[in-house]
C-alpha positions, 0 to 999 in steps of 0.5 A: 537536849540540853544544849538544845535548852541552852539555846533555847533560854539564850534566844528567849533572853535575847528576845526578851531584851528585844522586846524591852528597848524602850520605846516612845509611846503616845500621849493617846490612843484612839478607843473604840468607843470613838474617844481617845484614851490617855497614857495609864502606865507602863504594865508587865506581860508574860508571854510563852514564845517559841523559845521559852517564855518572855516578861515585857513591859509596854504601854497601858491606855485606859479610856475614862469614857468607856474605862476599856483598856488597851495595849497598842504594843499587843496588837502589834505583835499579835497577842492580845488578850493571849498568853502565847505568841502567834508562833505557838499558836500556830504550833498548838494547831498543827499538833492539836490537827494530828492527834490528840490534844492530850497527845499534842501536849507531849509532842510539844514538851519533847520536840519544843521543850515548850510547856502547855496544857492540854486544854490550851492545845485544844483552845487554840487548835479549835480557835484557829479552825473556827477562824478558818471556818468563818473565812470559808463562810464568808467566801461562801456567802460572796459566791451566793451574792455573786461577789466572786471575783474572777481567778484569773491563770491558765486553762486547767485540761480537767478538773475534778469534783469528789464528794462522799459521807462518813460518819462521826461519833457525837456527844449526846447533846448533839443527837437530841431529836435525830433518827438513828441510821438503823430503825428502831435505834437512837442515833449516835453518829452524824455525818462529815461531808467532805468534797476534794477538788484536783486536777488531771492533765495527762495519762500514762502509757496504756491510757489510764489517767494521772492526778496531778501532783499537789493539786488536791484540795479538801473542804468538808464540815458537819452540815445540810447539803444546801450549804455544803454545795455552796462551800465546794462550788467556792473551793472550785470557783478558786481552783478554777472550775470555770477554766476547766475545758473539761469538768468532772464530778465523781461519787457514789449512789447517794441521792444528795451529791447527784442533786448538788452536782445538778444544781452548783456544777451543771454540765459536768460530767457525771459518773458513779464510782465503779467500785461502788457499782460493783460493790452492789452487785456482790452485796445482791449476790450474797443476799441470794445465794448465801450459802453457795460460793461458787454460784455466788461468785459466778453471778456476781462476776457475769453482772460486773462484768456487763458493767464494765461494758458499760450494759447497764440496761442489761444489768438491770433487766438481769436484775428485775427477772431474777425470780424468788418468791421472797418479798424481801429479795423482790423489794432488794432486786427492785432497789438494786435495780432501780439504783442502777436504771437510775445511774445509768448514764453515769455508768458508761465506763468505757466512753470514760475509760476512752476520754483517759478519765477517773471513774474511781473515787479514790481520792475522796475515800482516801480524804475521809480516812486521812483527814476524818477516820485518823484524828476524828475517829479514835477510840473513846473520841466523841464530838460537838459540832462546832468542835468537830467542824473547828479541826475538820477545817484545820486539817483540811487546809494542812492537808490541802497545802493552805496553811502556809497562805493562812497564817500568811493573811493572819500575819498581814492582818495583824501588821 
Protein backbone atom coordinates (compact mmCIF):
# COMPACT_ATOMS: atom_id res chain seq x y z
CA UNK A 1 0.00 0.00 0.00
CA UNK A 2 2.31 2.26 0.43
CA UNK A 3 4.60 1.97 -2.18
CA UNK A 4 1.24 1.80 -4.12
CA UNK A 5 0.95 5.83 -2.48
CA UNK A 6 4.23 6.42 -3.50
CA UNK A 7 3.30 6.04 -7.02
CA UNK A 8 0.34 7.36 -6.79
CA UNK A 9 1.79 10.98 -5.44
CA UNK A 10 4.82 10.51 -8.12
CA UNK A 11 1.88 10.27 -10.92
CA UNK A 12 -0.30 13.13 -9.56
CA UNK A 13 3.11 15.39 -9.61
CA UNK A 14 3.74 14.39 -12.82
CA UNK A 15 0.21 15.11 -14.00
CA UNK A 16 0.21 18.14 -12.31
CA UNK A 17 3.69 19.67 -13.89
CA UNK A 18 1.63 18.37 -17.25
CA UNK A 19 -1.12 20.06 -16.80
CA UNK A 20 0.98 23.71 -15.61
CA UNK A 21 3.17 23.93 -19.03
CA UNK A 22 2.36 27.30 -19.84
CA UNK A 23 0.25 27.79 -22.71
CA UNK A 24 -0.81 30.58 -25.07
CA UNK A 25 -3.99 31.65 -24.67
CA UNK A 26 -6.40 34.04 -26.57
CA UNK A 27 -7.02 37.52 -26.43
CA UNK A 28 -10.70 36.39 -26.45
CA UNK A 29 -13.10 33.82 -26.43
CA UNK A 30 -16.41 33.55 -27.88
CA UNK A 31 -19.40 33.70 -25.01
CA UNK A 32 -22.49 32.27 -25.21
CA UNK A 33 -24.42 35.32 -25.13
CA UNK A 34 -23.07 35.85 -28.79
CA UNK A 35 -20.39 38.37 -27.58
CA UNK A 36 -16.75 37.78 -27.16
CA UNK A 37 -15.13 37.82 -23.68
CA UNK A 38 -11.83 39.08 -23.09
CA UNK A 39 -8.50 37.55 -21.24
CA UNK A 40 -9.33 38.29 -16.98
CA UNK A 41 -6.50 36.54 -15.59
CA UNK A 42 -4.84 33.22 -14.99
CA UNK A 43 -6.91 31.71 -11.93
CA UNK A 44 -6.00 28.21 -9.85
CA UNK A 45 -8.35 24.80 -9.88
CA UNK A 46 -7.93 22.05 -7.49
CA UNK A 47 -9.01 19.02 -9.18
CA UNK A 48 -9.35 15.23 -7.66
CA UNK A 49 -7.82 12.70 -10.35
CA UNK A 50 -7.04 9.13 -10.35
CA UNK A 51 -4.04 9.68 -8.95
CA UNK A 52 -4.60 11.96 -6.26
CA UNK A 53 -5.30 15.41 -6.18
CA UNK A 54 -3.74 18.47 -8.80
CA UNK A 55 -3.53 22.37 -8.46
CA UNK A 56 -3.45 24.01 -12.27
CA UNK A 57 -3.53 27.23 -13.43
CA UNK A 58 -5.24 28.31 -16.59
CA UNK A 59 -6.98 31.06 -18.41
CA UNK A 60 -9.85 32.97 -16.77
CA UNK A 61 -12.53 34.93 -19.31
CA UNK A 62 -15.26 37.18 -18.17
CA UNK A 63 -17.77 38.77 -20.45
CA UNK A 64 -18.39 42.28 -19.52
CA UNK A 65 -21.71 41.93 -21.87
CA UNK A 66 -23.17 38.88 -19.75
CA UNK A 67 -20.45 39.14 -16.67
CA UNK A 68 -20.54 35.05 -17.24
CA UNK A 69 -17.14 33.52 -16.68
CA UNK A 70 -15.30 30.85 -18.24
CA UNK A 71 -12.34 28.65 -18.40
CA UNK A 72 -11.57 27.13 -21.95
CA UNK A 73 -8.78 24.69 -20.56
CA UNK A 74 -11.89 23.15 -18.23
CA UNK A 75 -14.02 22.53 -21.14
CA UNK A 76 -11.18 20.73 -22.71
CA UNK A 77 -10.45 18.24 -20.10
CA UNK A 78 -14.05 17.69 -19.01
CA UNK A 79 -14.25 19.57 -15.85
CA UNK A 80 -16.37 22.17 -15.82
CA UNK A 81 -18.10 23.34 -12.93
CA UNK A 82 -16.53 19.79 -11.52
CA UNK A 83 -14.12 19.11 -8.68
CA UNK A 84 -13.17 15.66 -10.07
CA UNK A 85 -11.71 14.44 -13.33
CA UNK A 86 -13.73 12.40 -15.90
CA UNK A 87 -11.81 9.42 -14.45
CA UNK A 88 -13.23 9.64 -10.98
CA UNK A 89 -16.44 10.10 -12.17
CA UNK A 90 -16.48 7.30 -14.07
CA UNK A 91 -15.08 5.45 -10.87
CA UNK A 92 -17.85 7.26 -8.56
CA UNK A 93 -20.58 5.45 -11.29
CA UNK A 94 -19.18 2.29 -11.30
CA UNK A 95 -19.22 1.80 -7.52
CA UNK A 96 -22.25 4.04 -6.63
CA UNK A 97 -23.99 1.11 -9.31
CA UNK A 98 -23.01 -1.93 -6.92
CA UNK A 99 -23.60 -0.94 -4.03
CA UNK A 100 -24.32 1.44 -1.84
CA UNK A 101 -22.99 4.92 -1.84
CA UNK A 102 -21.79 4.99 1.53
CA UNK A 103 -20.52 1.71 0.70
CA UNK A 104 -18.80 2.79 -2.73
CA UNK A 105 -17.07 5.67 -0.44
CA UNK A 106 -15.09 2.81 1.12
CA UNK A 107 -14.11 0.85 -1.77
CA UNK A 108 -12.78 3.56 -3.30
CA UNK A 109 -10.74 4.65 -0.12
CA UNK A 110 -9.17 1.09 -0.22
CA UNK A 111 -8.99 0.00 -3.78
CA UNK A 112 -7.82 4.08 -5.22
CA UNK A 113 -6.43 5.24 -1.99
CA UNK A 114 -8.86 8.07 -3.33
CA UNK A 115 -10.94 10.40 -0.86
CA UNK A 116 -14.59 11.25 -1.64
CA UNK A 117 -17.69 11.87 0.32
CA UNK A 118 -20.65 9.65 0.11
CA UNK A 119 -22.58 12.34 -0.98
CA UNK A 120 -20.26 12.93 -3.74
CA UNK A 121 -20.67 9.17 -5.04
CA UNK A 122 -23.98 9.56 -4.95
CA UNK A 123 -23.78 12.94 -6.81
CA UNK A 124 -22.10 11.84 -9.64
CA UNK A 125 -23.56 8.09 -9.68
CA UNK A 126 -27.09 9.51 -10.28
CA UNK A 127 -25.41 12.56 -12.72
CA UNK A 128 -24.03 10.16 -15.14
CA UNK A 129 -27.41 7.73 -14.82
CA UNK A 130 -29.56 10.60 -15.63
CA UNK A 131 -27.29 11.51 -18.62
CA UNK A 132 -27.59 8.10 -19.87
CA UNK A 133 -31.68 8.42 -18.90
CA UNK A 134 -32.09 11.58 -21.48
CA UNK A 135 -29.93 9.85 -24.27
CA UNK A 136 -32.49 6.82 -24.03
CA UNK A 137 -35.33 9.55 -24.14
CA UNK A 138 -34.00 11.02 -27.17
CA UNK A 139 -33.41 7.80 -28.95
CA UNK A 140 -36.85 7.08 -27.87
CA UNK A 141 -38.33 9.94 -29.13
CA UNK A 142 -36.42 9.37 -32.85
CA UNK A 143 -38.33 5.87 -32.93
CA UNK A 144 -41.85 7.79 -32.47
CA UNK A 145 -41.05 10.50 -34.93
CA UNK A 146 -39.71 7.77 -37.17
CA UNK A 147 -36.23 9.01 -37.21
CA UNK A 148 -34.28 5.56 -36.54
CA UNK A 149 -31.81 5.04 -39.04
CA UNK A 150 -31.50 1.69 -40.33
CA UNK A 151 -28.71 -0.76 -38.26
CA UNK A 152 -27.09 -2.10 -40.74
CA UNK A 153 -25.01 -6.03 -39.87
CA UNK A 154 -25.95 -9.36 -40.58
CA UNK A 155 -29.20 -11.30 -40.27
CA UNK A 156 -29.75 -12.34 -36.48
CA UNK A 157 -31.62 -16.34 -36.48
CA UNK A 158 -33.61 -15.35 -33.24
CA UNK A 159 -33.94 -12.79 -31.16
CA UNK A 160 -35.78 -12.33 -28.17
CA UNK A 161 -37.97 -9.87 -26.03
CA UNK A 162 -38.33 -10.40 -22.15
CA UNK A 163 -40.51 -8.29 -20.30
CA UNK A 164 -41.35 -8.50 -16.28
CA UNK A 165 -42.37 -6.17 -13.06
CA UNK A 166 -40.85 -5.99 -9.80
CA UNK A 167 -41.55 -3.60 -7.25
CA UNK A 168 -39.36 -0.88 -5.24
CA UNK A 169 -39.83 0.31 -2.05
CA UNK A 170 -40.25 4.58 -2.56
CA UNK A 171 -40.04 7.41 -0.30
CA UNK A 172 -43.26 8.83 0.60
CA UNK A 173 -43.45 11.66 -1.60
CA UNK A 174 -43.50 9.54 -4.35
CA UNK A 175 -46.75 7.32 -3.00
CA UNK A 176 -48.96 10.43 -2.28
CA UNK A 177 -52.57 9.75 -4.11
CA UNK A 178 -51.49 6.02 -5.37
CA UNK A 179 -53.77 2.64 -4.70
CA UNK A 180 -51.64 0.17 -2.41
CA UNK A 181 -51.55 -3.67 -4.30
CA UNK A 182 -53.53 -4.91 -1.31
CA UNK A 183 -57.21 -3.31 -0.89
CA UNK A 184 -57.59 -1.49 2.16
CA UNK A 185 -53.64 -0.59 2.20
CA UNK A 186 -51.82 2.46 1.49
CA UNK A 187 -49.27 1.77 -1.17
CA UNK A 188 -45.42 1.51 -0.58
CA UNK A 189 -43.89 0.29 -3.41
CA UNK A 190 -44.02 1.20 -7.33
CA UNK A 191 -43.05 -1.04 -9.98
CA UNK A 192 -39.56 -1.16 -12.24
CA UNK A 193 -40.39 -2.39 -15.46
CA UNK A 194 -37.43 -4.16 -17.04
CA UNK A 195 -37.22 -5.67 -20.68
CA UNK A 196 -33.79 -7.63 -22.10
CA UNK A 197 -33.18 -8.22 -25.60
CA UNK A 198 -30.62 -11.27 -26.88
CA UNK A 199 -30.28 -13.59 -29.16
CA UNK A 200 -30.20 -17.62 -30.02
CA UNK A 201 -28.76 -19.04 -32.73
CA UNK A 202 -28.12 -22.73 -32.23
CA UNK A 203 -29.52 -25.60 -29.93
CA UNK A 204 -27.77 -28.16 -27.93
CA UNK A 205 -27.74 -31.94 -28.72
CA UNK A 206 -31.12 -33.00 -27.38
CA UNK A 207 -32.72 -29.72 -28.94
CA UNK A 208 -33.04 -27.49 -25.95
CA UNK A 209 -31.92 -24.15 -27.01
CA UNK A 210 -28.69 -21.83 -26.17
CA UNK A 211 -28.37 -18.09 -25.52
CA UNK A 212 -25.77 -16.60 -27.30
CA UNK A 213 -23.07 -15.45 -24.99
CA UNK A 214 -22.79 -11.37 -24.57
CA UNK A 215 -25.69 -10.76 -26.13
CA UNK A 216 -28.22 -9.69 -23.27
CA UNK A 217 -29.21 -6.30 -23.04
CA UNK A 218 -31.41 -4.79 -20.30
CA UNK A 219 -33.48 -1.36 -20.13
CA UNK A 220 -35.75 -0.69 -17.54
CA UNK A 221 -37.27 2.33 -15.64
CA UNK A 222 -40.24 3.39 -13.28
CA UNK A 223 -42.93 4.54 -15.73
CA UNK A 224 -46.32 4.04 -17.64
CA UNK A 225 -46.47 1.24 -20.18
CA UNK A 226 -46.86 3.75 -22.99
CA UNK A 227 -43.36 4.91 -22.65
CA UNK A 228 -41.74 1.82 -21.50
CA UNK A 229 -42.95 0.22 -24.97
CA UNK A 230 -41.22 2.77 -26.99
CA UNK A 231 -37.94 2.63 -24.85
CA UNK A 232 -37.72 -1.47 -25.41
CA UNK A 233 -38.75 -1.29 -29.28
CA UNK A 234 -35.76 1.18 -29.53
CA UNK A 235 -33.19 -0.99 -27.62
CA UNK A 236 -34.51 -3.86 -30.17
CA UNK A 237 -34.53 -1.66 -33.32
CA UNK A 238 -30.65 -1.31 -32.24
CA UNK A 239 -29.89 -5.03 -31.83
CA UNK A 240 -31.63 -5.47 -34.92
CA UNK A 241 -35.09 -6.83 -34.38
CA UNK A 242 -36.08 -5.86 -37.94
CA UNK A 243 -33.13 -8.52 -39.27
CA UNK A 244 -34.29 -11.06 -36.91
CA UNK A 245 -35.71 -14.03 -39.27
CA UNK A 246 -37.49 -14.93 -36.32
CA UNK A 247 -38.86 -12.96 -33.50
CA UNK A 248 -39.94 -13.77 -29.93
CA UNK A 249 -41.26 -12.20 -26.92
CA UNK A 250 -41.72 -14.09 -23.69
CA UNK A 251 -43.28 -12.89 -20.18
CA UNK A 252 -45.62 -14.01 -17.93
CA UNK A 253 -49.68 -13.43 -17.73
CA UNK A 254 -49.70 -9.71 -17.15
CA UNK A 255 -52.25 -7.63 -19.07
CA UNK A 256 -49.59 -5.10 -20.08
CA UNK A 257 -46.82 -6.88 -21.82
CA UNK A 258 -49.30 -8.83 -24.22
CA UNK A 259 -50.82 -5.23 -25.06
CA UNK A 260 -47.11 -3.98 -25.71
CA UNK A 261 -45.76 -6.93 -27.66
CA UNK A 262 -49.31 -6.31 -29.86
CA UNK A 263 -48.68 -2.95 -30.49
CA UNK A 264 -44.27 -2.37 -30.84
CA UNK A 265 -43.61 -5.96 -31.90
CA UNK A 266 -46.76 -7.58 -34.06
CA UNK A 267 -45.91 -10.58 -35.67
CA UNK A 268 -43.68 -11.93 -32.92
CA UNK A 269 -44.25 -14.85 -31.35
CA UNK A 270 -45.76 -15.13 -28.54
CA UNK A 271 -45.50 -17.22 -25.34
CA UNK A 272 -46.30 -17.33 -21.68
CA UNK A 273 -43.54 -18.40 -19.38
CA UNK A 274 -44.05 -22.07 -18.74
CA UNK A 275 -43.05 -21.97 -15.07
CA UNK A 276 -45.56 -19.01 -14.62
CA UNK A 277 -48.23 -21.29 -16.26
CA UNK A 278 -47.71 -23.98 -14.03
CA UNK A 279 -47.01 -21.76 -10.97
CA UNK A 280 -50.75 -21.28 -11.32
CA UNK A 281 -52.22 -24.45 -11.22
CA UNK A 282 -50.09 -25.32 -7.83
CA UNK A 283 -51.33 -21.95 -6.50
CA UNK A 284 -55.43 -23.06 -7.52
CA UNK A 285 -54.21 -26.72 -6.01
CA UNK A 286 -53.39 -25.27 -2.47
CA UNK A 287 -56.52 -22.96 -2.45
CA UNK A 288 -58.61 -26.43 -2.96
CA UNK A 289 -57.10 -28.95 -1.19
CA UNK A 290 -55.49 -27.16 1.74
CA UNK A 291 -54.89 -29.79 3.93
CA UNK A 292 -54.66 -32.70 1.68
CA UNK A 293 -50.90 -32.97 0.18
CA UNK A 294 -51.12 -35.80 -1.59
CA UNK A 295 -54.49 -35.21 -3.61
CA UNK A 296 -53.12 -31.67 -3.81
CA UNK A 297 -49.85 -32.60 -5.47
CA UNK A 298 -51.80 -35.41 -7.56
CA UNK A 299 -54.23 -32.36 -9.10
CA UNK A 300 -51.82 -30.20 -9.68
CA UNK A 301 -49.23 -32.46 -11.47
CA UNK A 302 -52.27 -34.19 -13.81
CA UNK A 303 -53.19 -30.44 -15.01
CA UNK A 304 -49.30 -29.74 -15.67
CA UNK A 305 -49.04 -32.20 -17.14
CA UNK A 306 -51.82 -31.62 -19.80
CA UNK A 307 -49.85 -28.00 -20.21
CA UNK A 308 -46.84 -29.33 -21.04
CA UNK A 309 -48.92 -31.24 -23.96
CA UNK A 310 -49.81 -28.25 -24.88
CA UNK A 311 -54.03 -29.02 -23.89
CA UNK A 312 -54.89 -25.80 -22.78
CA UNK A 313 -58.26 -26.21 -23.79
CA UNK A 314 -58.48 -29.26 -21.56
CA UNK A 315 -56.80 -27.23 -18.77
CA UNK A 316 -59.51 -24.93 -18.83
CA UNK A 317 -62.43 -27.36 -19.14
CA UNK A 318 -60.68 -29.34 -16.12
CA UNK A 319 -60.99 -26.00 -14.44
CA UNK A 320 -64.47 -24.66 -14.97
CA UNK A 321 -66.02 -28.10 -13.94
CA UNK A 322 -64.17 -28.48 -11.02
CA UNK A 323 -67.26 -28.30 -8.60
CA UNK A 324 -67.37 -26.42 -4.88
CA UNK A 325 -70.12 -24.58 -3.34
CA UNK A 326 -67.77 -21.73 -2.20
CA UNK A 327 -68.07 -18.48 -3.94
CA UNK A 328 -64.60 -17.83 -3.32
CA UNK A 329 -63.16 -21.02 -5.23
CA UNK A 330 -65.77 -20.37 -8.01
CA UNK A 331 -64.98 -16.68 -8.59
CA UNK A 332 -60.80 -18.50 -8.42
CA UNK A 333 -61.58 -21.36 -10.85
CA UNK A 334 -63.28 -18.74 -13.33
CA UNK A 335 -60.08 -16.42 -12.93
CA UNK A 336 -57.48 -19.32 -13.59
CA UNK A 337 -59.69 -20.37 -16.04
CA UNK A 338 -60.07 -17.50 -18.16
CA UNK A 339 -56.38 -16.76 -17.53
CA UNK A 340 -55.41 -19.87 -19.21
CA UNK A 341 -58.40 -19.65 -22.15
CA UNK A 342 -57.05 -16.12 -22.57
CA UNK A 343 -53.28 -17.35 -23.12
CA UNK A 344 -53.82 -20.42 -24.92
CA UNK A 345 -52.04 -19.64 -28.08
CA UNK A 346 -49.01 -18.47 -26.17
CA UNK A 347 -49.17 -21.85 -24.33
CA UNK A 348 -48.53 -24.53 -27.34
CA UNK A 349 -45.20 -25.50 -25.76
CA UNK A 350 -44.51 -28.52 -27.71
CA UNK A 351 -44.78 -26.58 -31.15
CA UNK A 352 -42.01 -24.21 -29.27
CA UNK A 353 -40.15 -26.99 -27.59
CA UNK A 354 -40.19 -28.41 -31.74
CA UNK A 355 -39.01 -24.89 -33.21
CA UNK A 356 -35.65 -25.20 -30.54
CA UNK A 357 -37.04 -22.25 -28.84
CA UNK A 358 -37.10 -20.63 -25.07
CA UNK A 359 -40.50 -20.86 -23.30
CA UNK A 360 -38.90 -19.91 -19.87
CA UNK A 361 -38.07 -16.42 -18.97
CA UNK A 362 -35.42 -16.77 -17.05
CA UNK A 363 -33.13 -14.07 -18.34
CA UNK A 364 -35.37 -11.27 -17.31
CA UNK A 365 -36.37 -12.88 -13.70
CA UNK A 366 -32.49 -13.05 -13.55
CA UNK A 367 -32.17 -9.29 -14.60
CA UNK A 368 -34.78 -8.11 -12.13
CA UNK A 369 -32.77 -9.85 -9.23
CA UNK A 370 -29.13 -8.82 -10.58
CA UNK A 371 -29.97 -5.48 -11.74
CA UNK A 372 -32.99 -4.13 -9.32
CA UNK A 373 -33.43 -6.76 -6.00
CA UNK A 374 -29.17 -6.77 -5.48
CA UNK A 375 -28.61 -2.65 -5.36
CA UNK A 376 -32.04 -1.27 -5.33
CA UNK A 377 -33.45 -3.66 -2.89
CA UNK A 378 -31.28 -3.40 0.39
CA UNK A 379 -32.41 -3.17 3.56
CA UNK A 380 -33.56 0.20 4.79
CA UNK A 381 -33.26 1.66 1.02
CA UNK A 382 -36.27 3.62 -0.32
CA UNK A 383 -36.21 5.70 -3.29
CA UNK A 384 -37.35 8.80 -5.75
CA UNK A 385 -38.29 8.09 -8.90
CA UNK A 386 -35.77 9.95 -10.55
CA UNK A 387 -33.08 8.50 -8.02
CA UNK A 388 -34.24 4.93 -8.67
CA UNK A 389 -34.36 5.48 -12.87
CA UNK A 390 -30.74 7.49 -12.48
CA UNK A 391 -28.88 3.81 -11.16
CA UNK A 392 -31.59 1.49 -12.62
CA UNK A 393 -30.21 2.92 -16.13
CA UNK A 394 -26.19 3.02 -14.81
CA UNK A 395 -26.71 -0.45 -14.06
CA UNK A 396 -28.37 -1.49 -17.06
CA UNK A 397 -25.92 -0.19 -19.51
CA UNK A 398 -22.87 -1.89 -17.15
CA UNK A 399 -24.54 -4.93 -17.17
CA UNK A 400 -25.47 -4.88 -20.95
CA UNK A 401 -21.51 -4.29 -21.86
CA UNK A 402 -22.72 -0.44 -22.75
CA UNK A 403 -20.44 1.59 -20.65
CA UNK A 404 -17.40 1.21 -22.48
CA UNK A 405 -19.53 2.88 -25.76
CA UNK A 406 -20.99 5.38 -23.22
CA UNK A 407 -17.93 7.00 -21.78
CA UNK A 408 -16.41 6.57 -25.20
CA UNK A 409 -19.46 9.23 -26.76
CA UNK A 410 -18.98 11.54 -23.63
CA UNK A 411 -14.87 11.56 -24.25
CA UNK A 412 -15.54 12.57 -28.04
CA UNK A 413 -18.27 14.99 -27.17
CA UNK A 414 -15.90 16.68 -24.60
CA UNK A 415 -13.04 16.55 -27.45
Amino acid sequence: MLVRDSMHRAGAATLQQLLNVPLPHARKVPCACNREAPYRESRRKQLLTILGPVVFERAYYLCASCHQGQSPRDKELDVVGEECSPGVRRMMAAVGSESSFERGRRQLHLLAGLEVTTKAVERHAEAIGNDIVRREQDQRHRVVQLEFPDILGAAVPVMYIEMDGTQLPMVHAELVGRVGRSQGQPARTREVKLGSVFTQTTTDSEGRPIRDPATTTYIGAIEAAELFGPHLYAEAWERGWERARKKVVLGDGAEWIWNLANQHFAGALQIVDVWHAREHLWNVAAQLFPSDEKLRKSWAKKLIKKLNRGRVETVVEELRKFPTRKPELRDLLRIEADYFERNRQRMRYPKFRKQGLFIGSGVIEAGCKTIIGARLKQSGMFWTVEGANAIIALRCTLLSGKFEDYWASCSSLAA
